[in-house]
KEKE-3310 file (N, C-alpha, C; in steps of 0.2 Angstrom, whole numbers, plus 5000, padded with zeros to 4 digits):
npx = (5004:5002:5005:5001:5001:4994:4991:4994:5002:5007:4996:4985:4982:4965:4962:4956:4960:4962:4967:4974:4973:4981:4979:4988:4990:4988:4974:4962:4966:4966:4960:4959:4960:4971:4975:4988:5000:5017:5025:5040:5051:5043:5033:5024:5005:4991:4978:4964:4953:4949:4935:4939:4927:4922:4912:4913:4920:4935:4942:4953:4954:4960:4957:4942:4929:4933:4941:4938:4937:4936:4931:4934:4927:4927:4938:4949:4955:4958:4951:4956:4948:4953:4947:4946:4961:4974:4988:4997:4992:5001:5012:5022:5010:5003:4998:4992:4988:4979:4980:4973:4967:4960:4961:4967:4982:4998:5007:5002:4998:5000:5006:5012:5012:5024:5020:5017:5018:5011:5008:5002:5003:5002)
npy = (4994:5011:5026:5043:5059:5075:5094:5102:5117:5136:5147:5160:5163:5156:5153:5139:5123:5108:5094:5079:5063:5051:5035:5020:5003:4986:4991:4984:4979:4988:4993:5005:5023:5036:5053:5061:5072:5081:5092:5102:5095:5089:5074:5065:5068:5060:5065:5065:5050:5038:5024:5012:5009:5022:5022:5027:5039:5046:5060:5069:5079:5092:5095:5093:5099:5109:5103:5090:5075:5062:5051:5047:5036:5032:5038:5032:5042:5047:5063:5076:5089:5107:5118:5135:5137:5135:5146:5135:5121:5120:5108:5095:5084:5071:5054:5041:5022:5007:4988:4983:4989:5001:5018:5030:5027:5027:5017:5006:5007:5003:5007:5021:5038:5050:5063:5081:5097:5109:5127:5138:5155:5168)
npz = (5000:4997:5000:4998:5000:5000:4997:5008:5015:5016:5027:5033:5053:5055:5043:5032:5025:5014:5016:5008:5006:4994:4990:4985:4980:4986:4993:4996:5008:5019:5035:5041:5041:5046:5049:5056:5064:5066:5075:5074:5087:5095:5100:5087:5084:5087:5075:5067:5063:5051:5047:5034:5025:5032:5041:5053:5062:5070:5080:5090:5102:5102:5088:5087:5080:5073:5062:5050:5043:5030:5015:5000:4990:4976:4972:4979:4991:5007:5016:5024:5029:5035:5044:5052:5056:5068:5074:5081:5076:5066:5059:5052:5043:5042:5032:5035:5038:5041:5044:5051:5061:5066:5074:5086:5089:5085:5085:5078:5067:5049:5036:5028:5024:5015:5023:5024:5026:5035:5039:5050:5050:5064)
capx = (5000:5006:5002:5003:4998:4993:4987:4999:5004:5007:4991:4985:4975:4957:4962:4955:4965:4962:4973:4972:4980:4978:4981:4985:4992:4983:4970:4958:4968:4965:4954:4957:4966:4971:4980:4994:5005:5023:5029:5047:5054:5038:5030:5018:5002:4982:4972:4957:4953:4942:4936:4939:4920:4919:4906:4914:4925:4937:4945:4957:4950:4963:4952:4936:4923:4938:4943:4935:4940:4932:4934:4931:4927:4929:4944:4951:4955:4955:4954:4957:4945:4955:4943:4947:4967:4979:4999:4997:4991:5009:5015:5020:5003:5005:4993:4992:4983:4981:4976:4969:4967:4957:4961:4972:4988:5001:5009:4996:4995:5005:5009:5014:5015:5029:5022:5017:5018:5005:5011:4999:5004:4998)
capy = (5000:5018:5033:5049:5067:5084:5100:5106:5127:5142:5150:5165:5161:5157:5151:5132:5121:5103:5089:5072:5057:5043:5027:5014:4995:4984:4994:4980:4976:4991:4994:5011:5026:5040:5060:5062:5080:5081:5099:5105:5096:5087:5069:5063:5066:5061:5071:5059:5043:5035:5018:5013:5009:5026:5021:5028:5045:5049:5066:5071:5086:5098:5098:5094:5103:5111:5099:5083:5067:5059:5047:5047:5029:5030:5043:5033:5046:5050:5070:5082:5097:5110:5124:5140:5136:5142:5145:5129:5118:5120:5102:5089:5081:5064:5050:5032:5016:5000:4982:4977:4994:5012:5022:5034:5024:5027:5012:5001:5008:4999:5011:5030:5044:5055:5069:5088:5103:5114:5131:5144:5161:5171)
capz = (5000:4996:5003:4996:5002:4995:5001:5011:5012:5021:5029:5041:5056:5053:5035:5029:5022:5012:5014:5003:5006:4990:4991:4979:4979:4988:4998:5000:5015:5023:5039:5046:5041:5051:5052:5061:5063:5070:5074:5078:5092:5098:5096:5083:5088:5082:5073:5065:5062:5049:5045:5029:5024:5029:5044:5061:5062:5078:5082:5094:5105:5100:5082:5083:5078:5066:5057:5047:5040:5025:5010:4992:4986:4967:4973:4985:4995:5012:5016:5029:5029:5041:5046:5057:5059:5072:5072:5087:5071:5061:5059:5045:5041:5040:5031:5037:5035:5046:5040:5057:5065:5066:5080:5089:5090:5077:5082:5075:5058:5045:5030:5030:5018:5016:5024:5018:5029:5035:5042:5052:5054:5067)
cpx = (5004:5003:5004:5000:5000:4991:4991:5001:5003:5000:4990:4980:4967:4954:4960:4959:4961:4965:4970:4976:4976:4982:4980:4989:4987:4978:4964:4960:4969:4960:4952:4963:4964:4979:4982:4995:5010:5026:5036:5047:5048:5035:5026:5012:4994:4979:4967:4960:4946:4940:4935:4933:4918:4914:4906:4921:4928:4940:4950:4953:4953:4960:4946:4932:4925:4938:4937:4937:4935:4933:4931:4932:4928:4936:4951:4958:4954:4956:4952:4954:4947:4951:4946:4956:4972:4984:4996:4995:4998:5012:5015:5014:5005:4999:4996:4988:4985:4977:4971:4965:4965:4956:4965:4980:4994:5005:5008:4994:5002:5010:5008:5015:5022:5031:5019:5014:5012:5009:5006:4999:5001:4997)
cpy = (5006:5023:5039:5056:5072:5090:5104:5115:5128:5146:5155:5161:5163:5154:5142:5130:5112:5099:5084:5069:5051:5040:5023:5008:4990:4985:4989:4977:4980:4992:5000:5014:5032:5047:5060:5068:5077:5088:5098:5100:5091:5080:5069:5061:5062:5066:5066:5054:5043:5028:5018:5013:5016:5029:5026:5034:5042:5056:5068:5080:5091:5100:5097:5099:5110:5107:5093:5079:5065:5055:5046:5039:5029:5036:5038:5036:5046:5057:5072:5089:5101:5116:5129:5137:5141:5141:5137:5121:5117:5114:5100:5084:5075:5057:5042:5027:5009:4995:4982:4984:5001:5014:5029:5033:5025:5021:5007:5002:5005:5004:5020:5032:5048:5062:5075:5093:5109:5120:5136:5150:5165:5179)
cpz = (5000:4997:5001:4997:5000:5001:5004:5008:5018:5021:5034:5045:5055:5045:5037:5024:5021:5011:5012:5003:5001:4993:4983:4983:4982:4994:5000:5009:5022:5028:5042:5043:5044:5048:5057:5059:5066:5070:5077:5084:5098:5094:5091:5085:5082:5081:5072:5062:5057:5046:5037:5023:5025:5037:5052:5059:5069:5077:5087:5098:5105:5094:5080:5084:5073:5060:5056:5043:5035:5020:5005:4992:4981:4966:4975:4987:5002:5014:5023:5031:5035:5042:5053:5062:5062:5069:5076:5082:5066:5064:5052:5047:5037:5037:5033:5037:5040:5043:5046:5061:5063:5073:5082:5091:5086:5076:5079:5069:5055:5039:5032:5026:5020:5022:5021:5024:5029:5041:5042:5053:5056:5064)
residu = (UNK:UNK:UNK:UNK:UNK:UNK:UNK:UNK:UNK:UNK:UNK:UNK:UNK:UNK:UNK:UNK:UNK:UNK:UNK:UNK:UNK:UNK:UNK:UNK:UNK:UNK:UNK:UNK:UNK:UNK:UNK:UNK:UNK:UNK:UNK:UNK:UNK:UNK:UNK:UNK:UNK:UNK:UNK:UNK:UNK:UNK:UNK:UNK:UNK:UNK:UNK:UNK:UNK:UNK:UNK:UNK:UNK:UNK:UNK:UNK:UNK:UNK:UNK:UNK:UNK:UNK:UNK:UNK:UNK:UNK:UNK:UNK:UNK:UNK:UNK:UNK:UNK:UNK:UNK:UNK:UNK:UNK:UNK:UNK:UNK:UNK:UNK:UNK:UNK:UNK:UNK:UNK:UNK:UNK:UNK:UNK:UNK:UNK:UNK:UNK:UNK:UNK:UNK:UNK:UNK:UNK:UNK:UNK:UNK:UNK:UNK:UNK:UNK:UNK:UNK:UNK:UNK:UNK:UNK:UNK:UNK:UNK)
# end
């Protein structure tokens, strides 16, 4: 499975922003994918989660009712809708995929994109 993320840029606070992670190779075997960040000098945290079907979201309580998670099916896609962003948001934005697993965990996901920078200025 391969992971690849878009979207990414430099924004002022209060700006939206739409990340998109495809997927290609063998995505039948996925169960759960999920957004990660890492800023400067700090772990890798959760943003959302969603199952691959689509049927069950999660969020992290630093973004919800900011941000959304979603999935094109005839895309496959999963995307990042970033609503009303702070500086406190400026991390690499990371796409991930689990065969077994949808959650909050990172170490439980199997496959990892690259990566793509989101930066908030105040």
């Amino acid at each position: 499975v391969q992971l690849v993320e878009s979207g990414g840029g430099l924004v002022q606070a209060g700006d939206s922003l739409r990340l998109s992670c495809a997927a290609s190779g063998f995505i039948f075997s996925i169960n759960g994918m999920g957004w990660f960040r890492q800023a400067p000098g700090k772990e890798r945290e959760f943003v959302a989660a969603i199952t691959w079907r689509g049927d069950s979201t999660l969020y992290a309580d630093s973004v919800k009712g900011r941000f959304t998670i979603s999935r094109d099916n005839a895309k496959r896609t999963v995307n990042l809708q970033m609503n009303s962003l702070k500086p406190e948001d400026t991390a690499v934005y990371y796409c991930a995929a689990g065969r077994t697993y949808y959650g909050s965990h990172p170490t439980n996901y199997n496959y990892w994109g690259q990566g793509t920078q989101v930066t908030v200025s105040s």
